[in-house]
C-alpha positions as CSV (number, residue, x, y, z in Angstrom):
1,X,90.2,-5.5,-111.3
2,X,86.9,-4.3,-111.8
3,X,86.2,-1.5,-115.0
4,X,83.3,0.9,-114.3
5,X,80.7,0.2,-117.1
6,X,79.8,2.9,-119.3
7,X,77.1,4.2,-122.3
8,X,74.3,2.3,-120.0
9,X,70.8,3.8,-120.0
10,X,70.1,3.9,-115.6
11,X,67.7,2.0,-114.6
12,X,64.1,3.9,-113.8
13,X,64.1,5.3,-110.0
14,X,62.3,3.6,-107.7
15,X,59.1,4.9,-106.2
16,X,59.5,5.9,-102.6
17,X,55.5,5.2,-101.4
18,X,53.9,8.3,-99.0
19,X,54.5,9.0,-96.1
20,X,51.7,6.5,-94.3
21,X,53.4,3.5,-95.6
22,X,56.8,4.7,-93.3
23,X,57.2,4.0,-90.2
24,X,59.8,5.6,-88.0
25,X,62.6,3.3,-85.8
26,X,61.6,1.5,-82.8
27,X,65.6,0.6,-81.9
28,X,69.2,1.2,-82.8
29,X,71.2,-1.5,-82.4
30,X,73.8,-1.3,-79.2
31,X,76.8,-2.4,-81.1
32,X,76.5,1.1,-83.2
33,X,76.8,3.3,-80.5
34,X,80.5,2.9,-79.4
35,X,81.5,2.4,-83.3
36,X,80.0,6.1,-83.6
37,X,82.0,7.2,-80.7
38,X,85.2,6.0,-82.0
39,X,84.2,7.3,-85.6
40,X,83.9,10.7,-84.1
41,X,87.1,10.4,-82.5
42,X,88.5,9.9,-86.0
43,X,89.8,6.3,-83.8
44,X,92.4,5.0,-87.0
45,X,91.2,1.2,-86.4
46,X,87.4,2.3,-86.5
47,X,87.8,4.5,-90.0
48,X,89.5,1.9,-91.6
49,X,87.0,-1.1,-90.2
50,X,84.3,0.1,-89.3
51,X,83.8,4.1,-91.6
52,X,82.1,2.2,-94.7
53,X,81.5,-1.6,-94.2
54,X,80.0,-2.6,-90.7
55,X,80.3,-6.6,-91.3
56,X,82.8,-9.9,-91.4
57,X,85.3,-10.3,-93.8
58,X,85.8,-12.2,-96.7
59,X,89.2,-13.9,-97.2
60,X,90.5,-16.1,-100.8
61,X,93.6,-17.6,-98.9
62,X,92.0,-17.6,-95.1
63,X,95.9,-18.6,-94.2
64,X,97.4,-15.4,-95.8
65,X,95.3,-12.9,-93.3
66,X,97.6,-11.0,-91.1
67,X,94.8,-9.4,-88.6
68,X,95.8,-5.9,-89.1
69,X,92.9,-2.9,-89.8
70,X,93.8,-2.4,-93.4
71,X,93.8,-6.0,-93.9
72,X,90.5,-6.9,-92.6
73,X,89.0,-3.6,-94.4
74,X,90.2,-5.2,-97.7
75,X,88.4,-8.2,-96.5
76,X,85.3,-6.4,-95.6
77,X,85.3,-5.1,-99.3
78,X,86.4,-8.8,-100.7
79,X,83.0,-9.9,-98.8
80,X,80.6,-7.4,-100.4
81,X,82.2,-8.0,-103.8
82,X,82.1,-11.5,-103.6
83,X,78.2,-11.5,-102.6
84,X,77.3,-9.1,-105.1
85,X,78.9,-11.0,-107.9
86,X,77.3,-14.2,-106.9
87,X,73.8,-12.3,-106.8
88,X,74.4,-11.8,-110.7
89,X,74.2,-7.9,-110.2
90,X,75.2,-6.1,-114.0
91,X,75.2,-2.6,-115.2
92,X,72.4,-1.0,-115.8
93,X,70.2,-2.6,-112.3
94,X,68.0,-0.6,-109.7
95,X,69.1,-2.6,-106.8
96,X,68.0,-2.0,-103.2
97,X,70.6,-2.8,-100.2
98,X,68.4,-3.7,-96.8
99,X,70.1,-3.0,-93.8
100,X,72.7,-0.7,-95.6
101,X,74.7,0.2,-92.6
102,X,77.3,3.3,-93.7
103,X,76.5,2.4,-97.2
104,X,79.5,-0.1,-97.9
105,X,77.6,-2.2,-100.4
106,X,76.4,0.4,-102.2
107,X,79.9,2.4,-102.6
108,X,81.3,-0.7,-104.1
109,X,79.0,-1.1,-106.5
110,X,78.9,2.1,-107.4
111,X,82.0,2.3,-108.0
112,X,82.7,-0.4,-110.0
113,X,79.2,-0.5,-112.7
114,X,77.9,1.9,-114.7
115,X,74.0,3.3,-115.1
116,X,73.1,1.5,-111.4
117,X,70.3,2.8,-109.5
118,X,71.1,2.1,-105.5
119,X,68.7,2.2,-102.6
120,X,69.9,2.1,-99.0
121,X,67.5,1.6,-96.0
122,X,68.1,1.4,-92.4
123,X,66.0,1.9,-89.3
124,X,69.2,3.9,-87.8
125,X,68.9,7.8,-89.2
126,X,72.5,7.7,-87.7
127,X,74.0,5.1,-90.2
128,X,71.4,7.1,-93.0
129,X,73.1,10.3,-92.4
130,X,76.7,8.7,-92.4
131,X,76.1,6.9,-95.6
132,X,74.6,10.3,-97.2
133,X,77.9,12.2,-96.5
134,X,80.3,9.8,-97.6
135,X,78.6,7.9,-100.7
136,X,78.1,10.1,-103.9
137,X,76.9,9.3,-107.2
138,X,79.6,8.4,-109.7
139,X,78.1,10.4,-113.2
140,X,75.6,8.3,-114.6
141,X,74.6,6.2,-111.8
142,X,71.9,7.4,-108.7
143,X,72.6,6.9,-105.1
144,X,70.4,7.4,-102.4
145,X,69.5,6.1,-98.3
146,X,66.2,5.9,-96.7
147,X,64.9,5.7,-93.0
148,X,62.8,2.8,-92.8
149,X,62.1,-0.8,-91.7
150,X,63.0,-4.0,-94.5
151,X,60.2,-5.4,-93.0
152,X,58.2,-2.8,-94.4
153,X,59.5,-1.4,-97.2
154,X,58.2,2.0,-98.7
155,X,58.7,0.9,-102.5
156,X,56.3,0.2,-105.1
157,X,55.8,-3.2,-106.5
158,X,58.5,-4.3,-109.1
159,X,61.0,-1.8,-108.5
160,X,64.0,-4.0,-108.2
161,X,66.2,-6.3,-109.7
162,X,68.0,-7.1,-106.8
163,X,67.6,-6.9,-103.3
164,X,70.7,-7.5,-100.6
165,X,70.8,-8.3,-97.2
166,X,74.7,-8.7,-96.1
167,X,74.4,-9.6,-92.5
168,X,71.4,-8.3,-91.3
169,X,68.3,-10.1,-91.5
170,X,69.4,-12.0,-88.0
171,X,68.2,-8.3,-86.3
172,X,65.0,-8.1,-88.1
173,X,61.6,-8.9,-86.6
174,X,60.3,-11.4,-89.1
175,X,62.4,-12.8,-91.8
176,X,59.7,-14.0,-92.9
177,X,57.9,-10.0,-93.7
178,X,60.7,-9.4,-94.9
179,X,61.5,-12.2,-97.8
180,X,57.6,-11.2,-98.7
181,X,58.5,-7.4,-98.9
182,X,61.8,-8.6,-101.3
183,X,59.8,-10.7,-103.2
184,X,56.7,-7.8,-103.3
185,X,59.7,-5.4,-104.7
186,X,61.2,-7.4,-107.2
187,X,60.5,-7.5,-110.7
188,X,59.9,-10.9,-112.7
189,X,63.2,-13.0,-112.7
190,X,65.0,-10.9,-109.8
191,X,66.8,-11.9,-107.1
192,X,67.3,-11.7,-103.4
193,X,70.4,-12.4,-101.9
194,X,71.4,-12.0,-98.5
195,X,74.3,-13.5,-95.9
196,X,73.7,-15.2,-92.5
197,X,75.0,-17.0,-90.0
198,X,72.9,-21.2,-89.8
199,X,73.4,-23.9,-88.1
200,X,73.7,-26.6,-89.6
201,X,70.9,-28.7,-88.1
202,X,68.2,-27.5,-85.9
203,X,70.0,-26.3,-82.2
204,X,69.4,-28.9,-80.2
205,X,68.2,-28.2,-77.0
206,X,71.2,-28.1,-74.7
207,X,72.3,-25.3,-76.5
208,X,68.7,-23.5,-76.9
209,X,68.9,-23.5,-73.0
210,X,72.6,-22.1,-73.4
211,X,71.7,-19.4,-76.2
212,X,69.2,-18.0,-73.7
213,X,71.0,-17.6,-71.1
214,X,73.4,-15.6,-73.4
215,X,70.6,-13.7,-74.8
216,X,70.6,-10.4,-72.6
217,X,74.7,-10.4,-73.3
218,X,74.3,-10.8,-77.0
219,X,70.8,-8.2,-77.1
220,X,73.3,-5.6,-74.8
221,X,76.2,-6.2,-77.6
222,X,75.0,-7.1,-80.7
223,X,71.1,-6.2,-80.6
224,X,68.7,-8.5,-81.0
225,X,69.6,-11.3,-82.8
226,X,68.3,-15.1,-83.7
227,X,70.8,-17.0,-85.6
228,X,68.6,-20.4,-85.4
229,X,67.5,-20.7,-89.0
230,X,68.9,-23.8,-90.9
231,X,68.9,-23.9,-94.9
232,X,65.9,-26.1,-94.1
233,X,64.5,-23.1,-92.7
234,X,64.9,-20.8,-95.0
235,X,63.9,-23.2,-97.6
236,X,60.6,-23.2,-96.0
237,X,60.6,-19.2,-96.2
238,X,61.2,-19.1,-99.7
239,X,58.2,-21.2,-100.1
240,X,56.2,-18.9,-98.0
241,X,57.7,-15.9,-99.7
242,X,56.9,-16.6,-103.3
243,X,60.4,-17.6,-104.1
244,X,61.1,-20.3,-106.7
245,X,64.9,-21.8,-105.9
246,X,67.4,-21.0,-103.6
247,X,70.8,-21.5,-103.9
248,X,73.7,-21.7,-100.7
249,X,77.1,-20.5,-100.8
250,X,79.1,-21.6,-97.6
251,X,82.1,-19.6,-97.0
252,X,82.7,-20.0,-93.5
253,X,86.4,-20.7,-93.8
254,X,86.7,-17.6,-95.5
255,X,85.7,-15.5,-92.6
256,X,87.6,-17.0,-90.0
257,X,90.0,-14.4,-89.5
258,X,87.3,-12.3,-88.8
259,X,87.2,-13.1,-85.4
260,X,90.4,-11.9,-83.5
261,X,90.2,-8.7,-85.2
262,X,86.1,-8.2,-84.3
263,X,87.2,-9.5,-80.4
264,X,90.2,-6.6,-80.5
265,X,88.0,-3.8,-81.5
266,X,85.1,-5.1,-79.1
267,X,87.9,-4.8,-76.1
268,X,89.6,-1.5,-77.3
269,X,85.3,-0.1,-77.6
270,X,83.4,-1.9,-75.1
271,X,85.4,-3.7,-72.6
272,X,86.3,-7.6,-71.9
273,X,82.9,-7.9,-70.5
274,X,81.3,-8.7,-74.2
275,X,84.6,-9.9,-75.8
276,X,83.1,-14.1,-74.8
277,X,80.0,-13.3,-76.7
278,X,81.8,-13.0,-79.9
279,X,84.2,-15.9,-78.5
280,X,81.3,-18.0,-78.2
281,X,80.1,-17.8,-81.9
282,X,83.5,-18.0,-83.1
283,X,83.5,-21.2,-81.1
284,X,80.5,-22.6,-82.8
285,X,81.6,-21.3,-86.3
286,X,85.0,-22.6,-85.5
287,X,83.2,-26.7,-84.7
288,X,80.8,-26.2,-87.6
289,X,77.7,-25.9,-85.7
290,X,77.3,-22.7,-87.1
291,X,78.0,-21.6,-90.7
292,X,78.6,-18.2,-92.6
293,X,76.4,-18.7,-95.7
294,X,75.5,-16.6,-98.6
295,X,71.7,-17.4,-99.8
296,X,70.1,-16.1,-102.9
297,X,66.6,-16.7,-104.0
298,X,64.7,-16.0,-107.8
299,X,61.6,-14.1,-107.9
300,X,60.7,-16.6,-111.1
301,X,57.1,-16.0,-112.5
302,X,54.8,-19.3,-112.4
């Protein structure tokens, strides 16, 4: 159980930069529109899935999961919980959620600190406007979404101590723009954390040839996405990025279950046509080619 902090100062607001440094949304991802649909139908499976966290579940006992909405919802909390703890995120913290979806991450940790200041951006004014209506400020914290791209992000300098990234950065451009723009945001001694889906050695080619062919399935269900980048990888982009460590969490087992419920509401919203795709990355998470990790890396001065 989680206690609400209280009696802490908030941390300063961020500066939102002018309007030149925003830049409107080139694309909404596909997978968002039939979610929205079923949202507006007040669909029971979709509010309790889908209304506030848009991402896989996290499980203690992956053996004890019984597939049902309410089950995986508790999950989906479990998951941003369990990333936010490990990011070290305390009372008292301006921290800024990239790719905030309905605003999931930031409810939770709204509701359980005290004296928080949380961002949310998204290039979807959809997902924006949702998160608006349904997250409110608990007293003494502040709460607020943005339009705009986490490859470009319309903060000043040092504004954060935290930024998150829970299962998004595989639909950005560059990950490499946007580590930069996390580390540009951060003050001294903050940290970036931010799940993903790796593999656990470079793809070799058979299955580069295979991902391809998949790719206009995937881009038509899931949005663009490259989940290609190896801890190696991403070793390498902390370098680039100005980042001083990096540690790995891998809880793939954890978020096993995930997968028959994702595959049910993927039928139920879109059809058996785009059920394989998420077959086929269960597959791969299933054999261990592909792993669910949780990455943080300090902004550490020289």
């Amino acid at each position: 159980m989680y206690e609400r902090s209280t009696g802490v100062t908030p941390a300063p607001e961020p500066e939102v930069a002018t309007p030149s440094r925003l830049r409107r949304p080139s694309s909404r991802l596909p997978y968002f529109d039939p979610i929205l649909a079923m949202l507006s139908l007040d669909e029971a499976e979709f509010v309790a899935t889908s209304g506030l966290h848009v991402h896989w579940g996290y499980w203690h006992d992956p053996c004890s999961a019984h597939r049902s909405a309410d089950d995986f919802a508790r999950a989906q909390e479990l998951m941003s919980r369990h990333l936010c703890d490990l990011a070290g995120v305390e009372a008292g913290e301006a921290v800024l959620d990239a790719g905030c979806g309905f605003g999931g991450t930031v409810a939770s940790l709204n509701e359980r600190l005290g004296g928080v200041t949380l961002i949310g951006i998204n290039t979807d004014e959809r997902q924006v406007s949702r998160a608006r209506r349904q997250v409110v400020a608990r007293p003494g914290n502040s709460v607020g979404f943005v339009v705009g791209d986490a490859c470009t992000l319309p903060f000043a300098d040092a504004s954060f101590e935290h930024v998150l990234a829970v299962e998004c950065i595989m639909h950005f451009p560059s990950r490499l723009n946007f580590m930069r723009e996390a580390r540009r945001v951060l003050r001294p001694g903050g940290q970036l954390t931010i799940s993903d889906f790796s593999p656990i050695v470079s793809v070799p080619k058979p299955l580069t040839r295979l991902f391809g062919v998949l790719n206009s399935s995937v881009s038509r269900t899931y949005g663009p996405s490259d989940i290609t980048y190896t801890c190696n990888d991403y070793h390498r982009l902390a370098k680039e990025s100005g980042f001083r460590s990096m540690t790995v969490d891998d809880i793939t087992l954890n978020t096993l279950p995930t997968y028959p419920v994702v595959r049910r509401l993927i039928r139920k919203a879109i059809g058996r046509e785009t059920d394989w795709v998420t077959f086929f990355l269960e597959w791969l998470s299933r054999s261990g080619i592909v792993r669910y990790l949780i990455l943080s890396f300090s902004a550490e001065d020289e």
